[in-house]
Phi, psi and omega in degrees: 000313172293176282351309182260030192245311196280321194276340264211298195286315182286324176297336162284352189264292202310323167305315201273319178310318240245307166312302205297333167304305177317309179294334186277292152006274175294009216000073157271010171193173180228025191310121183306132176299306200287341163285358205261024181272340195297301183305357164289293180305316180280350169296315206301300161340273182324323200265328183304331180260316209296314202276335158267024156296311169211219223241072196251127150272204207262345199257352197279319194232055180298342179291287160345306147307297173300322196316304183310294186314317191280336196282322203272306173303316187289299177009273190293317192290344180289305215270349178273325258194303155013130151234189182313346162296324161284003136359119165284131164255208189274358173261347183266340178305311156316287178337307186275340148316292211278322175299351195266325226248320179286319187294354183263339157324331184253349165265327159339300193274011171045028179220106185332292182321311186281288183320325169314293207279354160280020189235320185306326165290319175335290170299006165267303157348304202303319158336319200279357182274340179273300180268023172268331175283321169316304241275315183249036176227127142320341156206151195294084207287353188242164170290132152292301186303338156304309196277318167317308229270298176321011182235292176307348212262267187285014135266006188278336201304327192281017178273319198234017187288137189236126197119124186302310184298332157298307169320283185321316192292338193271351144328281157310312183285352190281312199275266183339296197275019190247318196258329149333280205311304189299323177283331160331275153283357124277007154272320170301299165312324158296323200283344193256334155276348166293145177249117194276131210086355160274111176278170191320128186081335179296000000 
């Protein structure tokens, strides 16, 4: 079951790396540049206190593991390919002040544990410049087939996950990409009810 809990997770990172190039690529989607530096920073975080918490390897916390890497890869494929709408704007700029402001709280306080689940807001933060867009937005700017597989990712993780702090993370991403996927599909329904030349609701 841990085998196929570690191959399960990886075979899912590697499906959403191997799209979002395609999709971005082909510009068939617009994915905010800024959640995804925040999910760089704050995975790299998440997993650097999880592995000095206690005596966790990397696979212990595979979701985690993978995450930094995938996360670190969309990046670059966003800021190279990208267009200016992915961009930072003054809501993501904010966004990244407060992220900065927990990481220097943790590096004061050392205590691994604690600092995890506060890294953990971080990664909620990250969220919010995509669901301020879904959010005010009339079409759907991400993949469904990305974000299922970014849902299904931590939940196979939690078969082989070790640790309160591993659950929590994937908890938390589970709970995050389920209310994507859902802001998701209100927007594709705003967009299908817009009457062309009318903006949305009128």
């Amino acid at each position: 079951m841990r085998l196929f809990s570690l191959t399960t997770v990886l075979l899912f990172n590697l499906f959403i790396a191997v799209r979002y190039t395609i999709l971005i690529r082909r510009g068939a989607i617009r994915p905010a540049l800024a959640m995804w530096i925040f999910f760089s920073v704050a995975v790299g975080g998440s997993l650097s206190t999880y592995l000095l918490e206690g005596d966790y390897s990397l696979a212990d916390n595979i979701l985690n593991s993978a995450d930094l890497l995938l996360c670190a890869y969309i990046a670059v494929i966003i800021y190279l390919f990208g267009d200016k709408s992915t961009r930072f704007t003054r809501f993501d700029r904010g966004c990244l002040l407060a992220v900065l402001a927990i990481l220097a709280f943790w590096g004061f306080s050392r205590e691994h544990a604690a600092a995890n689940l506060l890294i953990q807001s971080i990664l909620v933060i990250a969220y919010f410049p995509v669901v301020r867009r879904l959010w005010t937005s009339d079409e759907n700017t991400e993949s469904f087939a990305v974000w299922i597989a970014l849902l299904l990712a931590p939940v196979f993780s939690l078969l082989s996950s070790k640790g309160t702090l591993a659950s929590v993370y994937a908890m938390r991403a589970i709970v995050s990409t389920a209310l994507l996927l859902v802001l998701m599909g209100r927007a594709e329904i705003r967009s299908r009810r817009a009457v062309p030349g009318e903006p949305a609701g009128s």
